[in-house]
VOPAGU-2260 file (C-alpha; in pm, 1 decimal, decimal comma):
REM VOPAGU-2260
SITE   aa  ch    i         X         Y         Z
SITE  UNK   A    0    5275,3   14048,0    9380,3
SITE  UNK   A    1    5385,1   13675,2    9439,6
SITE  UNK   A    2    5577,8   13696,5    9109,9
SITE  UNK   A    3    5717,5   14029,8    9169,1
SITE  UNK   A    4    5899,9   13911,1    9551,4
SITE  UNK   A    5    5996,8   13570,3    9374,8
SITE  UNK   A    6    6224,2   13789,0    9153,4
SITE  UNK   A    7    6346,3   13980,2    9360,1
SITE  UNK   A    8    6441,8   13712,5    9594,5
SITE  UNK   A    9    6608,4   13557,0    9295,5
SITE  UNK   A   10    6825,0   13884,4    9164,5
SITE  UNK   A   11    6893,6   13920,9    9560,4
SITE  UNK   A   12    7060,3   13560,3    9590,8
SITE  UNK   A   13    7227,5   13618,8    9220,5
SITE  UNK   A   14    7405,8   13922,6    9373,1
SITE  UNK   A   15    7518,8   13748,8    9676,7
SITE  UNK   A   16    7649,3   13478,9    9500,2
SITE  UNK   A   17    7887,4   13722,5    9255,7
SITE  UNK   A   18    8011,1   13897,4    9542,2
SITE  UNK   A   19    8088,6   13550,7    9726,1
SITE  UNK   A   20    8287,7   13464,8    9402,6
SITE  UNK   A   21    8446,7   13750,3    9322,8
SITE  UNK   A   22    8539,4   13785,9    9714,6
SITE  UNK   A   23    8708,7   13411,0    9689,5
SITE  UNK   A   24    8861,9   13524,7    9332,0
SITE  UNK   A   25    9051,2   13864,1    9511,7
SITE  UNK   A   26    9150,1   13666,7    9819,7
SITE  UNK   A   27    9301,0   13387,7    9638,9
SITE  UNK   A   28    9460,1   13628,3    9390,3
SITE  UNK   A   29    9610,3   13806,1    9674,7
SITE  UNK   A   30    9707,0   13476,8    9872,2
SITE  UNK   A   31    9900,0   13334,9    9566,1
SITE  UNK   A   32   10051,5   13741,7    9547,6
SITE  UNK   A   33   10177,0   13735,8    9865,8
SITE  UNK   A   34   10338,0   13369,2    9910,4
SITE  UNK   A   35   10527,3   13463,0    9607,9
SITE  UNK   A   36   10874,3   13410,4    9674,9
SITE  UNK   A   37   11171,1   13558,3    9431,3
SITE  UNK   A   38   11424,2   13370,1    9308,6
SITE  UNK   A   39   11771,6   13496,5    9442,2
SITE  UNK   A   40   11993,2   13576,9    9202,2
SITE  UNK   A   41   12338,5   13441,5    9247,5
SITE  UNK   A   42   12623,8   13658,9    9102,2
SITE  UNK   A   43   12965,5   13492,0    9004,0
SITE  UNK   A   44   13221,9   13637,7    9270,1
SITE  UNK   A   45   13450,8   13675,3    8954,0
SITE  UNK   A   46   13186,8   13934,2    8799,6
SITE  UNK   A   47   13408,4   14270,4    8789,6
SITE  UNK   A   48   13238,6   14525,3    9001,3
SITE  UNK   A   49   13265,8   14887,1    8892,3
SITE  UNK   A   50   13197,3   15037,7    9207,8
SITE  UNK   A   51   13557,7   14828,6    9302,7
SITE  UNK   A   52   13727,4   14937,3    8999,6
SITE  UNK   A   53   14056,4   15131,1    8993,4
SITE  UNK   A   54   14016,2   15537,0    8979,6
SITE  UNK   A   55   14200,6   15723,4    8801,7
SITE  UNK   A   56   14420,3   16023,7    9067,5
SITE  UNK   A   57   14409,4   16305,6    8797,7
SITE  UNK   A   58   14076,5   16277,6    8684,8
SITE  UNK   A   59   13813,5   16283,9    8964,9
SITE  UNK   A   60   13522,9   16036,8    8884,6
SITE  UNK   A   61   13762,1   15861,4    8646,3
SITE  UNK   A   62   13708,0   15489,4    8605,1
SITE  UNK   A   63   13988,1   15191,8    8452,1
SITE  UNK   A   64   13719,2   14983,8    8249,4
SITE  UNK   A   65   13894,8   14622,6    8272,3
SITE  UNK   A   66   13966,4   14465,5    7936,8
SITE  UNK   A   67   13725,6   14216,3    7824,4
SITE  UNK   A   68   13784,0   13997,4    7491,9
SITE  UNK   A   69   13444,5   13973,8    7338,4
SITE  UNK   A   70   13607,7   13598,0    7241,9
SITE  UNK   A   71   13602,3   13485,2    7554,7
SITE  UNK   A   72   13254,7   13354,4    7541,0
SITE  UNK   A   73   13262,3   13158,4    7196,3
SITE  UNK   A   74   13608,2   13016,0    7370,1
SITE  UNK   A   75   13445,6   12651,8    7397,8
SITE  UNK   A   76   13240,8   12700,9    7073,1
SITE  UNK   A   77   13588,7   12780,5    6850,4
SITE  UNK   A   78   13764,3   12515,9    6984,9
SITE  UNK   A   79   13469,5   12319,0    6817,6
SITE  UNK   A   80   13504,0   12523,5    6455,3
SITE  UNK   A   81   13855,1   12475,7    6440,6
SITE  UNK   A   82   13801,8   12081,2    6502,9
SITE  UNK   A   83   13545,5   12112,3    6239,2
SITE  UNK   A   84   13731,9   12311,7    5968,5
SITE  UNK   A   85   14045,2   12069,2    6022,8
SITE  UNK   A   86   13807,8   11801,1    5945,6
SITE  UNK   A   87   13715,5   11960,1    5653,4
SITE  UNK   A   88   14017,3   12044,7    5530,7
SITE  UNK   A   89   14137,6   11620,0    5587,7
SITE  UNK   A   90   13824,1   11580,6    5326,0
SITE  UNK   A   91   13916,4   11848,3    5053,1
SITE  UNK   A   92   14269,0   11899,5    5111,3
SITE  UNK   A   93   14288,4   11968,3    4716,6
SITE  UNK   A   94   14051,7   12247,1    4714,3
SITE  UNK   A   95   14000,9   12405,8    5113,1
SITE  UNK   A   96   14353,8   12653,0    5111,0
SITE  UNK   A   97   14268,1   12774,8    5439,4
SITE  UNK   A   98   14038,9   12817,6    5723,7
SITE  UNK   A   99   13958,4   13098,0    5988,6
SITE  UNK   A  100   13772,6   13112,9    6325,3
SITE  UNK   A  101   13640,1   13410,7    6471,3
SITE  UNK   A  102   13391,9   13351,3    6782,7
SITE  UNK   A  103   13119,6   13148,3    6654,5
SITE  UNK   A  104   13164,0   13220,1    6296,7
SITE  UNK   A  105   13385,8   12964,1    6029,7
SITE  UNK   A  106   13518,5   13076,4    5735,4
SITE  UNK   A  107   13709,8   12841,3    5438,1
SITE  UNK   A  108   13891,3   13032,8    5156,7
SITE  UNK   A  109   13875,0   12814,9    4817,3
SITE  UNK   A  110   13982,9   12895,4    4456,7
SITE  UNK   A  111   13764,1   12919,3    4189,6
SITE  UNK   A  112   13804,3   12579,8    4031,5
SITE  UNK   A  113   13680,3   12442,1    4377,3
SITE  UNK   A  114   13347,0   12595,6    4371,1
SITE  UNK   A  115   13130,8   12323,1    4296,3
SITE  UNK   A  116   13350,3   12034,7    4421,3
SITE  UNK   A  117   13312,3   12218,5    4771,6
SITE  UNK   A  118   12962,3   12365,3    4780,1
SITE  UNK   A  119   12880,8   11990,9    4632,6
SITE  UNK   A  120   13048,4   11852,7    4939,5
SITE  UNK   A  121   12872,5   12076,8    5212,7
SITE  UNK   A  122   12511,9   12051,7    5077,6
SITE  UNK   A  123   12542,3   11689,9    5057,8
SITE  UNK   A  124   12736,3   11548,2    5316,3
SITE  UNK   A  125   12552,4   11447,6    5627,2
SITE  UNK   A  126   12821,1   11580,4    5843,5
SITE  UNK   A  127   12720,5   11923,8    5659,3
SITE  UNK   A  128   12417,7   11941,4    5505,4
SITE  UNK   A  129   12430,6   12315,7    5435,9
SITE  UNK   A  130   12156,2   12286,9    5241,7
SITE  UNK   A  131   12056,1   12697,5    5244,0
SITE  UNK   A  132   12235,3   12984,3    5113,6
SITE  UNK   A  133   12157,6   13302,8    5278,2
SITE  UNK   A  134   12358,3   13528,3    5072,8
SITE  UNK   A  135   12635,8   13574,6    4817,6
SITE  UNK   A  136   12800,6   13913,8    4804,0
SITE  UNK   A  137   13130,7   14055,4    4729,5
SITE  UNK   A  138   13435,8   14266,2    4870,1
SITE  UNK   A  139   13665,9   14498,2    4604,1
SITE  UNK   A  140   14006,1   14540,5    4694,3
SITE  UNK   A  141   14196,6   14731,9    4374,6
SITE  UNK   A  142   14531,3   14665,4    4467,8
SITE  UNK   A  143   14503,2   14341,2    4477,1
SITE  UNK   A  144   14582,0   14086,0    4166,8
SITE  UNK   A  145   14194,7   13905,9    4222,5
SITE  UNK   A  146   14110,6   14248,2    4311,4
SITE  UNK   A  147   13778,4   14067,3    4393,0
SITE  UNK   A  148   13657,4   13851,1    4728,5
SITE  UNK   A  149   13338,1   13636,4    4632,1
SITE  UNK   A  150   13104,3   13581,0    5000,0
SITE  UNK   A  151   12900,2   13251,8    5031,4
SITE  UNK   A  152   12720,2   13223,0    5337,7
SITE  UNK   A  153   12531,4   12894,8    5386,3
SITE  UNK   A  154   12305,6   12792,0    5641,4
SITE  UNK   A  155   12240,6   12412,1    5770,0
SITE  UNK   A  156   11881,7   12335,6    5946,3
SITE  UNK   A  157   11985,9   11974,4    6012,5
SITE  UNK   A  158   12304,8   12083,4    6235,7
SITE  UNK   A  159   12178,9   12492,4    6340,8
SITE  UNK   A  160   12480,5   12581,5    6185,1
SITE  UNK   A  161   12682,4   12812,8    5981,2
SITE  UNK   A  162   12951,6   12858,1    5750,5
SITE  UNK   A  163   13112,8   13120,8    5542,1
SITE  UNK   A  164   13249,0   13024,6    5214,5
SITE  UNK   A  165   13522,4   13290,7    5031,9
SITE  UNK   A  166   13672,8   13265,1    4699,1
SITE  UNK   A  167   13867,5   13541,2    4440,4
SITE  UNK   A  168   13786,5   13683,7    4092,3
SITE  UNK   A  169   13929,1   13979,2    3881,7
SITE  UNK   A  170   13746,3   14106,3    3606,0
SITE  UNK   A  171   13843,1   13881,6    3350,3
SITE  UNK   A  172   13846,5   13509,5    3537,7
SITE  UNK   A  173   13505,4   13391,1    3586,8
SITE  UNK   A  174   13417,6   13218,9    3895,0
SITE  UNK   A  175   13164,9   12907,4    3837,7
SITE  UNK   A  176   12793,2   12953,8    3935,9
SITE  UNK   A  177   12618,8   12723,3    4216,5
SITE  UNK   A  178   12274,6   12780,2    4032,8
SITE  UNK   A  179   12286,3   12408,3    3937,9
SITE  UNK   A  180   12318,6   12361,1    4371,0
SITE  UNK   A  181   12134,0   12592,6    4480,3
SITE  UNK   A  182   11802,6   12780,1    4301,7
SITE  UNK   A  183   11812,8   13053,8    4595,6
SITE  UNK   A  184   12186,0   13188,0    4438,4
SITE  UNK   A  185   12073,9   13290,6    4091,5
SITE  UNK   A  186   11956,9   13601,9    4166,8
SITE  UNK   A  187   12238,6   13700,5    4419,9
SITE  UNK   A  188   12529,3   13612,9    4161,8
SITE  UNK   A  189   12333,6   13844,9    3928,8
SITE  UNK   A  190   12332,9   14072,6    4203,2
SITE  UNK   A  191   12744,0   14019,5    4251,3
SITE  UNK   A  192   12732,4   14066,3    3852,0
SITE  UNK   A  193   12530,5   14376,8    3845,4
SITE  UNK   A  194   12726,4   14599,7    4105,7
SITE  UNK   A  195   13068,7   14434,0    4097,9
SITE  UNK   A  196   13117,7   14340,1    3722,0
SITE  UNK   A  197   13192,8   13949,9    3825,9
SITE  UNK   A  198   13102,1   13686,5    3569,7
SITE  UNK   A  199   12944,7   13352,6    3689,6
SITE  UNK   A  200   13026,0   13107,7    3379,7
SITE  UNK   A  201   12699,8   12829,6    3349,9
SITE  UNK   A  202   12432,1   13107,0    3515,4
SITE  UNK   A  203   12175,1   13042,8    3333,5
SITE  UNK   A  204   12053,9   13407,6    3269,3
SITE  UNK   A  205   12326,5   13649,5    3388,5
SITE  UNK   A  206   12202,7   13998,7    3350,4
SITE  UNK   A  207   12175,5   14357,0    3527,4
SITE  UNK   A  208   11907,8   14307,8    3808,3
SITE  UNK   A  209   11961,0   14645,3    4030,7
SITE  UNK   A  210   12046,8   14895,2    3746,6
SITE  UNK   A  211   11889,2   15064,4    3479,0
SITE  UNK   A  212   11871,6   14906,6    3126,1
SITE  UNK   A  213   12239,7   15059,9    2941,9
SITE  UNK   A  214   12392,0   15142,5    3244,2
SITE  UNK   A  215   12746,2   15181,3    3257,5
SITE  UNK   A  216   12996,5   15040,9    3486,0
SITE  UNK   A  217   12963,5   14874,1    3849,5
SITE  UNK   A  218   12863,6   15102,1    4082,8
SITE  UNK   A  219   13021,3   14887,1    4415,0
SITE  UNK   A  220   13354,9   14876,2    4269,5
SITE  UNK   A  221   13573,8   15120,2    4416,7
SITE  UNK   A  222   13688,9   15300,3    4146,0
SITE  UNK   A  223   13350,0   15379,5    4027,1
SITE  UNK   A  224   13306,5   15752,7    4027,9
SITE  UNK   A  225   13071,2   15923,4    4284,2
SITE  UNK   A  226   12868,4   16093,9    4091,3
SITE  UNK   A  227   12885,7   15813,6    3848,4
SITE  UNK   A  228   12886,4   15902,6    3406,2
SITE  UNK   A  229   12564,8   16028,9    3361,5
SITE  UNK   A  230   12322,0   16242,4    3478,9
SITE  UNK   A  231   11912,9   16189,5    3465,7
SITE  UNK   A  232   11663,7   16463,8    3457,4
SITE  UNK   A  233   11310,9   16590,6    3364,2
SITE  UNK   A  234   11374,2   16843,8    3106,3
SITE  UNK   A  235   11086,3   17142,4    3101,4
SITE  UNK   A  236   11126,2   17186,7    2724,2
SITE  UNK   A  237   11145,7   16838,6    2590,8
SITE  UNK   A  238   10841,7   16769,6    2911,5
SITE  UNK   A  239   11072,1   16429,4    2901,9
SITE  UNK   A  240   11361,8   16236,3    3095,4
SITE  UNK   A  241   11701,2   16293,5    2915,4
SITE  UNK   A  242   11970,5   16133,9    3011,8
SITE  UNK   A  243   12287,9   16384,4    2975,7
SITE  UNK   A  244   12684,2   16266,0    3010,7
SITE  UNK   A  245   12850,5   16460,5    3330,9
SITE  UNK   A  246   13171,9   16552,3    3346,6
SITE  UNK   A  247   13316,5   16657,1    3712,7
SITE  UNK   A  248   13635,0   16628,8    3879,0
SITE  UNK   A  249   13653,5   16327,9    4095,3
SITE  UNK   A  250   13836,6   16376,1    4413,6
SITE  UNK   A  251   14177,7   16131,8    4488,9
SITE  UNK   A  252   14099,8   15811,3    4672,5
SITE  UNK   A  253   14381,9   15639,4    4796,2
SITE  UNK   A  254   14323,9   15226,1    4769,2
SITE  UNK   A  255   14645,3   15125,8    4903,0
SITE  UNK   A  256   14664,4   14813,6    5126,7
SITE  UNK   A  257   14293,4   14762,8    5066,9
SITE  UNK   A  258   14205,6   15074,6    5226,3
SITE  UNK   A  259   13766,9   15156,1    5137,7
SITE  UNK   A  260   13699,8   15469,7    4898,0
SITE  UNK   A  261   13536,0   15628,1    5235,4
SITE  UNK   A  262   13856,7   15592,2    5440,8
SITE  UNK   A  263   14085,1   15926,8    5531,6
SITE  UNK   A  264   14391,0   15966,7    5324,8
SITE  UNK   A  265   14645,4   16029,6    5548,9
SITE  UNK   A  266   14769,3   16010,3    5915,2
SITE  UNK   A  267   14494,1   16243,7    6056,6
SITE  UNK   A  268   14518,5   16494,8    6334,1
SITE  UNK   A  269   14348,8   16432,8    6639,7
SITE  UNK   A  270   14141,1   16722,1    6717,2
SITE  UNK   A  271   13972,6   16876,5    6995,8
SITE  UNK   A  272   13699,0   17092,9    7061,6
SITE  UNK   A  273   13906,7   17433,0    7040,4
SITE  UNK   A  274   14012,0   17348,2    6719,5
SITE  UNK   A  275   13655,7   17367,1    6603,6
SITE  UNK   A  276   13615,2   17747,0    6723,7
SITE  UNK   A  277   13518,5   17962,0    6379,0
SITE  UNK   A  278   13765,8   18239,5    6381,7
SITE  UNK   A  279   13668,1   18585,4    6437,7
SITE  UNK   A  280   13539,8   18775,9    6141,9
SITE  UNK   A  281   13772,1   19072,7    6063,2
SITE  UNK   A  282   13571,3   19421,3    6040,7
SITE  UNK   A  283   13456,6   19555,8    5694,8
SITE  UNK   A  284   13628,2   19813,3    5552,3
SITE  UNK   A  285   13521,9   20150,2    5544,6
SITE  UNK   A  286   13394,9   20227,1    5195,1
SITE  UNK   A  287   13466,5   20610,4    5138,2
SITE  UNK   A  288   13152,7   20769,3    5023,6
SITE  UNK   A  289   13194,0   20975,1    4663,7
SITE  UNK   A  290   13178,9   21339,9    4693,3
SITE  UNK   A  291   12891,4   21480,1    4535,9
């Protein structure tokens, strides 16, 4: 019996004690709750307010959006890139033709023949150090004499920084490969290769990496057909793939001033929602039944 009262004397005191801790816990959680205090948040006076914004008369509920320049932001930031691409144009004034800002993004226009004198300068030079490249792609533009725009982007840990690198091609006039630079570029100038047709003279194993084995043409390019030369099937009778020329009538594409193979040929007509309306279908014609 002694035993028996000497544990429950024990549980009893256990029991008080969690409730006298978890009583604390709640009332301190609630004390820290309530003596919370929110920050304010302070609002420029020059943030445009649309409930103050000018209303149109005709159209009730109609509201003038002021203009905003999505520039205005990077304003401080491109006065910084165009400091830095005039620098680097002081350094390779031979080979850097041109330089662009937009926002936070730089972009230097080279020829060919500066490829490696320039990518050689950026990945070494501790004022650059762009010691990544993140991607090499291409832009087709048909009408154009280097109807072809090679796209180096680069990337520098050191600075947090980076840079966009553009040179031209056609589809005889290699352009010279940065494999010896950089290992990450050989399989994106095989890429380049494979769906735009350009050559990267010294790649050290230029070949089709996206495509099938024989297949024909470059399947960015713009005047690659859309339904491209052949067709591939599983043929019942042979119970094998065949691969079968096609012949189909390829509709005009108009590539003047640059314009993309998915861009409207024309002026266009704006159109509204009337113009949409199917037209009423005209009543059948009344067969005449043949006399028996």
């Amino acid at each position: 019996m002694a035993m028996r009262a000497s544990n429950r004397g024990a549980l009893a005191s256990a029991l008080r004690s969690t409730r006298t801790v978890l009583s604390r816990r709640n009332d301190t959680t609630l004390r820290s709750f309530t003596s919370t205090q929110h920050a304010r948040i302070v609002v420029s006076p020059d943030t445009p307010n649309m409930r103050f914004a000018q209303r149109e008369p005709d159209v009730p509920g109609g509201l003038r959006v002021p203009p905003i320049n999505p520039a205005d932001k990077y304003a401080a930031k491109a006065d910084d890139m165009h400091r830095y691409g005039s620098w680097l144009m002081g350094c390779l004034p031979k080979y850097i033709q041109q330089f662009s800002v937009w926002k936070d993004e730089l972009v230097i226009y080279i020829p060919p023949s500066g490829v490696i004198p320039v990518f050689t300068f950026l990945k070494y030079n501790t004022a650059a150090e762009f010691t990544q490249v993140s991607d090499i792609t291409a832009v087709d533009f048909p009408t154009r004499d280097q109807r072809f725009e090679v796209v180096y982007n680069l990337l520098s840990v050191r600075h947090n920084s980076r840079i966009r690198v553009k040179t031209y091609a056609d589809e005889a006039s290699p352009v010279p490969s940065i494999t010896s630079l950089y290992d990450g570029a050989n399989w994106y100038e095989r890429e380049v290769y494979d769906l735009f047709g350009v050559f990267f003279i010294g790649h050290p194993d230029l070949r089709r990496i996206m495509t099938d084995y024989g297949f024909d043409g470059h399947p960015l390019r713009k005047d690659f057909p859309l339904t491209g030369y052949t067709e591939i099937r599983y043929d019942e009778e042979k119970k094998r793939i065949v691969v079968e020329p096609l012949e189909l009538t390829q509709a005009f594409r108009n590539f003047e001033g640059g314009s993309a193979a998915w861009e409207q040929v024309g002026p266009g007509v704006d159109r509204k929602p009337e113009t949409f309306r199917l037209p009423v279908a005209k009543p059948e014609e009344k067969k005449e039944e043949p006399k028996k």
